[in-house]
PDB file of N, CA, C and O in Angstrom, chain B, residues numbered from 101:
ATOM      1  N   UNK B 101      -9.020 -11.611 -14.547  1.00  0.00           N
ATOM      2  CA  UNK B 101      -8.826 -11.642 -13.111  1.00  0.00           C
ATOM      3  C   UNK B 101      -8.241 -13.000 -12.727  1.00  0.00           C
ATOM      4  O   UNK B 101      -8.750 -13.974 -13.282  1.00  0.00           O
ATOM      5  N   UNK B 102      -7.354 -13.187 -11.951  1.00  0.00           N
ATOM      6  CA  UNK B 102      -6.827 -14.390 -11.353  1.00  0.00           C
ATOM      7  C   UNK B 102      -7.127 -14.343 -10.061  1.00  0.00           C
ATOM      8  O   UNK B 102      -6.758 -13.428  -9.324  1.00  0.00           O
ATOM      9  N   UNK B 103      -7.953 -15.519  -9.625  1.00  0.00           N
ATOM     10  CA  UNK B 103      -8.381 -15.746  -8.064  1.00  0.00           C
ATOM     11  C   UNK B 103      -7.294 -17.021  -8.046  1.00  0.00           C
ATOM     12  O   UNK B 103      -6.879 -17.759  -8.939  1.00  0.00           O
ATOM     13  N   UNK B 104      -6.983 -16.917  -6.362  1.00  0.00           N
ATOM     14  CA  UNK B 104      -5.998 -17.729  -5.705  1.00  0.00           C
ATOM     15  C   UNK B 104      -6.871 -18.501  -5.132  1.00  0.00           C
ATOM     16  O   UNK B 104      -7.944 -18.108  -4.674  1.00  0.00           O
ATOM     17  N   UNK B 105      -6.434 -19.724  -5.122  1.00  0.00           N
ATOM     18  CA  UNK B 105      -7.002 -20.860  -3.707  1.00  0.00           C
ATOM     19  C   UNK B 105      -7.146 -20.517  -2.765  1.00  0.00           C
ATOM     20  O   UNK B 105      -8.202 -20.391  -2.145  1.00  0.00           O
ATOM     21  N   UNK B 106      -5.755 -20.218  -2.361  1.00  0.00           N
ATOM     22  CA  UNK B 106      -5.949 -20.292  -0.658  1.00  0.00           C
ATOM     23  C   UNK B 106      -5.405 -19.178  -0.366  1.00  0.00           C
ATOM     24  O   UNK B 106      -4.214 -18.936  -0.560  1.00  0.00           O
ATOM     25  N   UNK B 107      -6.511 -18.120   0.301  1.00  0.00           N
ATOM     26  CA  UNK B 107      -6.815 -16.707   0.861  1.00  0.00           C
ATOM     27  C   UNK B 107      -6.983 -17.013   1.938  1.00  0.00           C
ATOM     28  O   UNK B 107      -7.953 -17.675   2.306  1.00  0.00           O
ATOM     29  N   UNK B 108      -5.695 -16.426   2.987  1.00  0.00           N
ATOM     30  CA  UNK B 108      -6.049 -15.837   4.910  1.00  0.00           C
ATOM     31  C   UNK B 108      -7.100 -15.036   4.871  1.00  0.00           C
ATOM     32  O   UNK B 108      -7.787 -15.087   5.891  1.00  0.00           O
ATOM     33  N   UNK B 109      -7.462 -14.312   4.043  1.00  0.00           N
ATOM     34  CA  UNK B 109      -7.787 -13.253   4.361  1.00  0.00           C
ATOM     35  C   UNK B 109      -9.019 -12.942   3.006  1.00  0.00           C
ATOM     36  O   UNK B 109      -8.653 -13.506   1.974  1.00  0.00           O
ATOM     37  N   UNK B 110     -10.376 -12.162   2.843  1.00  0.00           N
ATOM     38  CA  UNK B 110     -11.150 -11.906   1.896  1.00  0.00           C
ATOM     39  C   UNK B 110     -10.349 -10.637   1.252  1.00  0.00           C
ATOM     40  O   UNK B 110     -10.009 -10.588   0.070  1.00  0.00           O
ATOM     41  N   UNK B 111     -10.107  -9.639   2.201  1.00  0.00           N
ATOM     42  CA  UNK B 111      -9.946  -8.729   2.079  1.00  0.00           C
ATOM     43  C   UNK B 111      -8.966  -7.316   2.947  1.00  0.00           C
ATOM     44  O   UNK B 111      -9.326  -6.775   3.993  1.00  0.00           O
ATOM     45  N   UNK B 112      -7.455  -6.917   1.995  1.00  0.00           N
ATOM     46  CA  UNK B 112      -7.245  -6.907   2.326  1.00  0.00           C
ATOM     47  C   UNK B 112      -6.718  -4.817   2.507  1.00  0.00           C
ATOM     48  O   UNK B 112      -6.735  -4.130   1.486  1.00  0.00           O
ATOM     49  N   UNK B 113      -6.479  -4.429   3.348  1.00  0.00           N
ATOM     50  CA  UNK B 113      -6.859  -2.739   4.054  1.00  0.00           C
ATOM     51  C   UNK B 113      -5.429  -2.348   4.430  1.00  0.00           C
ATOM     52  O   UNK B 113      -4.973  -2.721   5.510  1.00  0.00           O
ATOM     53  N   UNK B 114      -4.483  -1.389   3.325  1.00  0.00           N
ATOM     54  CA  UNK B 114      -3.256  -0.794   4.091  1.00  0.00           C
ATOM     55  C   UNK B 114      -3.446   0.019   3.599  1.00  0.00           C
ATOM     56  O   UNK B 114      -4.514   0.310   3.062  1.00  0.00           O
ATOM     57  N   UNK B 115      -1.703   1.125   3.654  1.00  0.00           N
ATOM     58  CA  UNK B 115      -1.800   2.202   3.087  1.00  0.00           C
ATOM     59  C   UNK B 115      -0.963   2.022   1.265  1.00  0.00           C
ATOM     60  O   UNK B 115      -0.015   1.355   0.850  1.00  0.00           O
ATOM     61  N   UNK B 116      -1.782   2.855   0.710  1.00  0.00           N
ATOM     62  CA  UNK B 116      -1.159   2.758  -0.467  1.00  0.00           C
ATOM     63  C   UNK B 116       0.152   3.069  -0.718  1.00  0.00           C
ATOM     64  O   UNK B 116       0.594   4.109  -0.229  1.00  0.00           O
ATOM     65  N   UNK B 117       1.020   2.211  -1.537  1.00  0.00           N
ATOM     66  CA  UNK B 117       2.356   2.072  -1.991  1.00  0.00           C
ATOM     67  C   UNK B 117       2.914   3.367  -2.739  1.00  0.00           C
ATOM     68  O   UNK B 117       2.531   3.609  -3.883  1.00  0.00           O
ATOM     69  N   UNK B 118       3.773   4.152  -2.119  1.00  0.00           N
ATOM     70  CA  UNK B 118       4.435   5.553  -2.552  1.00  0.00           C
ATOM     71  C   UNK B 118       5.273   5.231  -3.181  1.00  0.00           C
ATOM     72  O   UNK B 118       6.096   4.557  -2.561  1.00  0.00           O
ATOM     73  N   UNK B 119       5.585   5.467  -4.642  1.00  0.00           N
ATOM     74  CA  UNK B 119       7.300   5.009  -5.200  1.00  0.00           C
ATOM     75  C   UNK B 119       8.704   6.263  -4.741  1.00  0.00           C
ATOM     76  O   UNK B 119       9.860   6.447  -5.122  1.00  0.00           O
ATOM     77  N   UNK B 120       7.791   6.890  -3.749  1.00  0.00           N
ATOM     78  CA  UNK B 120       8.970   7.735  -3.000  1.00  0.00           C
ATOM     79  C   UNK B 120       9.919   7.518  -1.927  1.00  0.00           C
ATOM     80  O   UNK B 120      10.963   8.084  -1.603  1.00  0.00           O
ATOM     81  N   UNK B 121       9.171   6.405  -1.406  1.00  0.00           N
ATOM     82  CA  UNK B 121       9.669   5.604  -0.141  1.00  0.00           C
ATOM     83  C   UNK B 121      10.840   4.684  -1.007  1.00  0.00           C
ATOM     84  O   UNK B 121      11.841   4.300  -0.402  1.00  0.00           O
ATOM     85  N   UNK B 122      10.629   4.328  -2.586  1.00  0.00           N
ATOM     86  CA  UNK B 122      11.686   3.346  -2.507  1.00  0.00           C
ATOM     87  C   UNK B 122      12.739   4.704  -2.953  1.00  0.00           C
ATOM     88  O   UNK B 122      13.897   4.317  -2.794  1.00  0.00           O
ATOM     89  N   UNK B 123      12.716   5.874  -3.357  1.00  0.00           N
ATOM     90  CA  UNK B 123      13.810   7.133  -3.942  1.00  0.00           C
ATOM     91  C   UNK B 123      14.379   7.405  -2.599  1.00  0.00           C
ATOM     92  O   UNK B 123      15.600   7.494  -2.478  1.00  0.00           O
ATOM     93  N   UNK B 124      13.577   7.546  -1.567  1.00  0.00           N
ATOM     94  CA  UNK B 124      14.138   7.590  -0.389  1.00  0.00           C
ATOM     95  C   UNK B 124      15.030   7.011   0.397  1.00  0.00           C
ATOM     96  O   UNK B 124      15.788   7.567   1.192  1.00  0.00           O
ATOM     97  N   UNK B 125      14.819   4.711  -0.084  1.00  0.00           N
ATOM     98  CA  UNK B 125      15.944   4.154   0.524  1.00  0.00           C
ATOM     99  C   UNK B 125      16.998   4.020  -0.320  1.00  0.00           C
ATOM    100  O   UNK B 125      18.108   3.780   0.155  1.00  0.00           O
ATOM    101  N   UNK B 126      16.797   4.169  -1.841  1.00  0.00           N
ATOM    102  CA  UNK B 126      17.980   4.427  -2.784  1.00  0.00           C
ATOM    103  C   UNK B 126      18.725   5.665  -2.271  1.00  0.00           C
ATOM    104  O   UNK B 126      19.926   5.612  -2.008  1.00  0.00           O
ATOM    105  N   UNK B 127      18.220   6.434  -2.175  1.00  0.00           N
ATOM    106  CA  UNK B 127      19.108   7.667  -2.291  1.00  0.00           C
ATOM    107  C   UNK B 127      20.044   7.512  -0.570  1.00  0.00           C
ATOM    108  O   UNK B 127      21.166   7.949  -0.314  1.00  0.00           O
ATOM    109  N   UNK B 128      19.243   6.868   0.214  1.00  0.00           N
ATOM    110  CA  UNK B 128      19.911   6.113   2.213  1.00  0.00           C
ATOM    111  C   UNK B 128      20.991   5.633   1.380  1.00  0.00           C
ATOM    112  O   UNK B 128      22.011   6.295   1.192  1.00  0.00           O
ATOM    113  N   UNK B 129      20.764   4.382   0.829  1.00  0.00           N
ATOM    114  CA  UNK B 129      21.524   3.405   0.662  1.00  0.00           C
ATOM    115  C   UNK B 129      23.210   3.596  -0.169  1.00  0.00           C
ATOM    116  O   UNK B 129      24.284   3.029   0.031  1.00  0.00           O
ATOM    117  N   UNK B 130      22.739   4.762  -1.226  1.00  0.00           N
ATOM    118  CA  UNK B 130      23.756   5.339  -2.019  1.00  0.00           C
ATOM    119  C   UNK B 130      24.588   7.207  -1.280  1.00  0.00           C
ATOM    120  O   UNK B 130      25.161   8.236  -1.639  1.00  0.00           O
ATOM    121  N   UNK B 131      24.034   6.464  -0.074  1.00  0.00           N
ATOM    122  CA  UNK B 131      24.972   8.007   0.978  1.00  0.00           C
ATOM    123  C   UNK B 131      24.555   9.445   0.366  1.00  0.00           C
ATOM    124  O   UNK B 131      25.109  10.502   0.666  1.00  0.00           O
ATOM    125  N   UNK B 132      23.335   9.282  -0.671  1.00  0.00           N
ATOM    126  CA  UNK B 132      22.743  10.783  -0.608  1.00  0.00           C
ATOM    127  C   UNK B 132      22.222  11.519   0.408  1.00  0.00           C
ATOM    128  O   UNK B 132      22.640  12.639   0.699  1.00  0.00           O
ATOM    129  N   UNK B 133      21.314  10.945   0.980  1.00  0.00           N
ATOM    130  CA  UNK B 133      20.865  11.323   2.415  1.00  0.00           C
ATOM    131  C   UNK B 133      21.280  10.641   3.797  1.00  0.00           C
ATOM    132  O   UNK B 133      21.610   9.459   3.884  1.00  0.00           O
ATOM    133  N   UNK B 134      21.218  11.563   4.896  1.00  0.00           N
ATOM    134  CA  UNK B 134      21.763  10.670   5.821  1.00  0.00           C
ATOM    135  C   UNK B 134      20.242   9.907   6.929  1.00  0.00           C
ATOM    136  O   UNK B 134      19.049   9.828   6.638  1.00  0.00           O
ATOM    137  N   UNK B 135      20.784   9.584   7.862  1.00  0.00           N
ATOM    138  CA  UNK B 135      19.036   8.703   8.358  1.00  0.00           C
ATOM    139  C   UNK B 135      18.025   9.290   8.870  1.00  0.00           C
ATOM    140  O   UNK B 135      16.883   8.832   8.916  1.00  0.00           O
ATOM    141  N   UNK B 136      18.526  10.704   9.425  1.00  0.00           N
ATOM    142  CA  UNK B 136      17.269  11.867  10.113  1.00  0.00           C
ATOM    143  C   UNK B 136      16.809  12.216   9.014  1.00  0.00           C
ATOM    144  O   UNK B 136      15.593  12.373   9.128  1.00  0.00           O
ATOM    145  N   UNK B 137      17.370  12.536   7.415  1.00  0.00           N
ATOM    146  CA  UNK B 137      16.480  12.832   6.835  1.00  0.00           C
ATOM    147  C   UNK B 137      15.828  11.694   5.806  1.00  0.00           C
ATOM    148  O   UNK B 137      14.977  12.013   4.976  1.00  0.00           O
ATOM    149  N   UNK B 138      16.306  10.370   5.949  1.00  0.00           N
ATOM    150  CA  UNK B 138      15.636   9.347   5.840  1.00  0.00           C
ATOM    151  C   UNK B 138      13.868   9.264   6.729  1.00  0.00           C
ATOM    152  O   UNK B 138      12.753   9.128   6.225  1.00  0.00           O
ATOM    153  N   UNK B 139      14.238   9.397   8.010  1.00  0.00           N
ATOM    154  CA  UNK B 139      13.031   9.263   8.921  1.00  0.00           C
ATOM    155  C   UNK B 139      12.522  10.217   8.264  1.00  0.00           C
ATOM    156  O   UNK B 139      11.742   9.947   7.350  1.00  0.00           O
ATOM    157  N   UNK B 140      12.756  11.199   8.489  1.00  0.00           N
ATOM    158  CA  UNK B 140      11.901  12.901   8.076  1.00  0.00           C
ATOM    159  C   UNK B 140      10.538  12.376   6.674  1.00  0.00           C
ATOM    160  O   UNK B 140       9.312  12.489   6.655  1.00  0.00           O
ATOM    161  N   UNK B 141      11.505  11.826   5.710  1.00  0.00           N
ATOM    162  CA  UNK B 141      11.063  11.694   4.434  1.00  0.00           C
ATOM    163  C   UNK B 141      10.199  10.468   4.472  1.00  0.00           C
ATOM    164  O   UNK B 141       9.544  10.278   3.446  1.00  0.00           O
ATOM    165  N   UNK B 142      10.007   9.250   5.826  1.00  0.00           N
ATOM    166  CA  UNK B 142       9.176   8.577   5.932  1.00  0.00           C
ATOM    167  C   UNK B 142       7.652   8.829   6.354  1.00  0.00           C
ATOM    168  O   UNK B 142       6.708   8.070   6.130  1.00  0.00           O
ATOM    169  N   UNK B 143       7.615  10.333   7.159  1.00  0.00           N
ATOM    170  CA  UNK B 143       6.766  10.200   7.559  1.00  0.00           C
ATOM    171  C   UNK B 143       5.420  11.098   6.814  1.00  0.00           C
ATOM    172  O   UNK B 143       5.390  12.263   6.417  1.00  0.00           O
ATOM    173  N   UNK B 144       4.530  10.206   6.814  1.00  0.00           N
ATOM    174  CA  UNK B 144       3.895  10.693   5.752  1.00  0.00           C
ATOM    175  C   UNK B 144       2.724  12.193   6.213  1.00  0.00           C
ATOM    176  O   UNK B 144       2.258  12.383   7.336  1.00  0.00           O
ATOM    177  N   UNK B 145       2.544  12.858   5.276  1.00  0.00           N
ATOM    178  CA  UNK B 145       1.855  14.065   5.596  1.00  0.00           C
ATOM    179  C   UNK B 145       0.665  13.691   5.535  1.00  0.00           C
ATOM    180  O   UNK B 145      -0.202  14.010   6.350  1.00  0.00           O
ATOM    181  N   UNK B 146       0.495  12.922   4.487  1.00  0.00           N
ATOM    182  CA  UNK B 146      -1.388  12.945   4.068  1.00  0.00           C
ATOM    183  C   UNK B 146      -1.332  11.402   3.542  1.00  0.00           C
ATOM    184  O   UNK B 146      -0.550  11.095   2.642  1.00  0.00           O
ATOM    185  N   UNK B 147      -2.193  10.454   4.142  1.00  0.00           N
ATOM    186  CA  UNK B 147      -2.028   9.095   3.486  1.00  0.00           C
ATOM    187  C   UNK B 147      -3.379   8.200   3.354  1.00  0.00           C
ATOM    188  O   UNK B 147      -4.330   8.186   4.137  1.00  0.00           O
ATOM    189  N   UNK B 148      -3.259   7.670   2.500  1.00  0.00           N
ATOM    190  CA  UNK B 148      -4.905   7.126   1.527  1.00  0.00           C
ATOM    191  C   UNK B 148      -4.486   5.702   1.733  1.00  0.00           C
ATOM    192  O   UNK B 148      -3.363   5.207   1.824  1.00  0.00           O
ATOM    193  N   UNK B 149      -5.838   5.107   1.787  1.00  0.00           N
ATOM    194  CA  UNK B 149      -5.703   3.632   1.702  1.00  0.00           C
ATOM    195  C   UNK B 149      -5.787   3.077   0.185  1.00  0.00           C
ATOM    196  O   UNK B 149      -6.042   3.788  -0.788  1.00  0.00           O
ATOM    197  N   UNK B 150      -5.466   1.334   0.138  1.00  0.00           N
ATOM    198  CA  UNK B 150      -6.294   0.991  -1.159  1.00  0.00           C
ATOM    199  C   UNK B 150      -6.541  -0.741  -0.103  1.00  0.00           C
ATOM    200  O   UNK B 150      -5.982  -1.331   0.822  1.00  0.00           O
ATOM    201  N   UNK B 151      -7.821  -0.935  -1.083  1.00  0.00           N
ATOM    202  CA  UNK B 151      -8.277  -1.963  -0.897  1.00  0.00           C
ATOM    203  C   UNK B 151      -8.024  -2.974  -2.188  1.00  0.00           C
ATOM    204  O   UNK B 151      -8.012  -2.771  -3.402  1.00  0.00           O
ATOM    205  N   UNK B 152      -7.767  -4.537  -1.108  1.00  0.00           N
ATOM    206  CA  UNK B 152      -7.408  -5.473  -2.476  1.00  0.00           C
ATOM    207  C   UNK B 152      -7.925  -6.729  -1.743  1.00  0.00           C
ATOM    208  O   UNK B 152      -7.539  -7.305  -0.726  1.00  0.00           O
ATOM    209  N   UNK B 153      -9.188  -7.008  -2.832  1.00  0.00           N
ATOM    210  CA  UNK B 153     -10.328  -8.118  -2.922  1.00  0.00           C
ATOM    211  C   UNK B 153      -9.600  -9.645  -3.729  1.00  0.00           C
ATOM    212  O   UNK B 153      -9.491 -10.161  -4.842  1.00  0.00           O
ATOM    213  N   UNK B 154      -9.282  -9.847  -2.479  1.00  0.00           N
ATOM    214  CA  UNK B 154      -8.438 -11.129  -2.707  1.00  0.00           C
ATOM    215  C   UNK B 154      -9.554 -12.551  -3.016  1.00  0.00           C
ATOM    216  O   UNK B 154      -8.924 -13.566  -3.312  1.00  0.00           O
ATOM    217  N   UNK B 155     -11.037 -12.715  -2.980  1.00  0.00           N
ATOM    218  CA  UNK B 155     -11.411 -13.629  -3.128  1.00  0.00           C
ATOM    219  C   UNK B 155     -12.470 -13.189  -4.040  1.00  0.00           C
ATOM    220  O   UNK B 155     -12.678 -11.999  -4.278  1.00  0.00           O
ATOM    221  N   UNK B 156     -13.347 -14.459  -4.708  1.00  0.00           N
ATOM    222  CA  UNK B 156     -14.286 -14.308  -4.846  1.00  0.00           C
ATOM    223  C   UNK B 156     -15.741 -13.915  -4.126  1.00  0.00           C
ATOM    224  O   UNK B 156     -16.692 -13.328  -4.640  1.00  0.00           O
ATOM    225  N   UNK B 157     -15.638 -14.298  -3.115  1.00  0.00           N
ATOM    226  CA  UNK B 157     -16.976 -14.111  -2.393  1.00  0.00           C
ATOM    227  C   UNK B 157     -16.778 -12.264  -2.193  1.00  0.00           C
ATOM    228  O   UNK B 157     -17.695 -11.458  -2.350  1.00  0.00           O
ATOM    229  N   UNK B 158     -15.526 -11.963  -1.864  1.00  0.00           N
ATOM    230  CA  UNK B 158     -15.026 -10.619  -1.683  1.00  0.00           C
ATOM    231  C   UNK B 158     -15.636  -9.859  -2.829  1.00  0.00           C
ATOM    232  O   UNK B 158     -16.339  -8.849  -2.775  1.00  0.00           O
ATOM    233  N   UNK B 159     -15.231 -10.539  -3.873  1.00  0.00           N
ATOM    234  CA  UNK B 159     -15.576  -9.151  -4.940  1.00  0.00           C
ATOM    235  C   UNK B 159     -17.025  -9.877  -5.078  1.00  0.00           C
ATOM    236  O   UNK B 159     -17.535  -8.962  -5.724  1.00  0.00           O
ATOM    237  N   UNK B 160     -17.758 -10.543  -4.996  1.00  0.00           N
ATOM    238  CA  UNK B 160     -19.051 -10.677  -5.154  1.00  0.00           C
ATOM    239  C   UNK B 160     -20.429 -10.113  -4.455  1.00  0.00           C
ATOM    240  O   UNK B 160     -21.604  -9.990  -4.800  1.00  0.00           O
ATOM    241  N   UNK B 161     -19.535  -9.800  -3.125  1.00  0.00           N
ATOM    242  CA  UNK B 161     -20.348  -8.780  -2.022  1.00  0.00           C
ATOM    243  C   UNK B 161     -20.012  -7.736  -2.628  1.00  0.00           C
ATOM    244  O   UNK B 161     -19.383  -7.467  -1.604  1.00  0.00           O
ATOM    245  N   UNK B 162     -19.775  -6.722  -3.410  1.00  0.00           N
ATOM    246  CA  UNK B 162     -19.612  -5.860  -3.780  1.00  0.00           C
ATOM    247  C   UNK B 162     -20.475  -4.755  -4.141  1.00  0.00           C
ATOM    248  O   UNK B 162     -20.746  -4.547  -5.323  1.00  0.00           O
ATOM    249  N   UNK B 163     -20.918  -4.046  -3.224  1.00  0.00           N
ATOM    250  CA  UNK B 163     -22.028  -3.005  -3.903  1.00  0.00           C
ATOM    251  C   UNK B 163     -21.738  -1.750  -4.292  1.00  0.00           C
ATOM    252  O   UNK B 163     -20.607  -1.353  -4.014  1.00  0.00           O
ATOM    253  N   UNK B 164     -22.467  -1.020  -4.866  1.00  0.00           N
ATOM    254  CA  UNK B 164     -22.355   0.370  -5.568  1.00  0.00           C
ATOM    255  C   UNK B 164     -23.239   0.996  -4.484  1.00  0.00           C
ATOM    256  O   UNK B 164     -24.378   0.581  -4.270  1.00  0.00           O
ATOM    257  N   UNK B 165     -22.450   2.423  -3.529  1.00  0.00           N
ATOM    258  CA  UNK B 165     -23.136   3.348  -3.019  1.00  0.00           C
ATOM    259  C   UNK B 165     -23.170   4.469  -3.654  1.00  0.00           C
ATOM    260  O   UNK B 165     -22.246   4.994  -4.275  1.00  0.00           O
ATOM    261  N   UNK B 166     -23.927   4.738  -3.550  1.00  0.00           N
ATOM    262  CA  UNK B 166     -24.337   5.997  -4.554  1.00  0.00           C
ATOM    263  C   UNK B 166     -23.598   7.380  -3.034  1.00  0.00           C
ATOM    264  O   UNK B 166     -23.003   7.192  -1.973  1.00  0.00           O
ATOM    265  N   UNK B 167     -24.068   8.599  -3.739  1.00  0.00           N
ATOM    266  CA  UNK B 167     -23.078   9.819  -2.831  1.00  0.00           C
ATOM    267  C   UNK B 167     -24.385  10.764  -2.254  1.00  0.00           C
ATOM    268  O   UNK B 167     -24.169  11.753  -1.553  1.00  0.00           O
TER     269      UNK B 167
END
């Protein structure tokens, strides 16, 4: 694990990275698609987060919930 010095932030909450979004601006960029179906293909149907524990104290609060 590599911890950084200096963290804005403990912890940090988006949406997870699709490698379809970058097929999407390749294919914009190379005049396969045009930009309505650029937008179309941005918008997402179903979308999941991921979390990324940028510090120590972050991953040290860390508990196990059970289900």
């Amino acid at each position: 694990m590599v911890a950084h010095l200096y963290n804005k932030y403990d912890i940090v909450i988006g949406p997870v990275a699709d490698d379809n979004m970058a097929l999407l601006f390749r294919q914009y960029e190379n005049e396969v698609i045009d930009f309505s179906t650029l937008i179309r293909g941005m918008i997402y149907k179903k979308t999941s987060s991921q979390y990324s524990f940028h510090t120590e104290k972050s991953i040290r609060l860390l508990r196990k919930v059970d289900d």
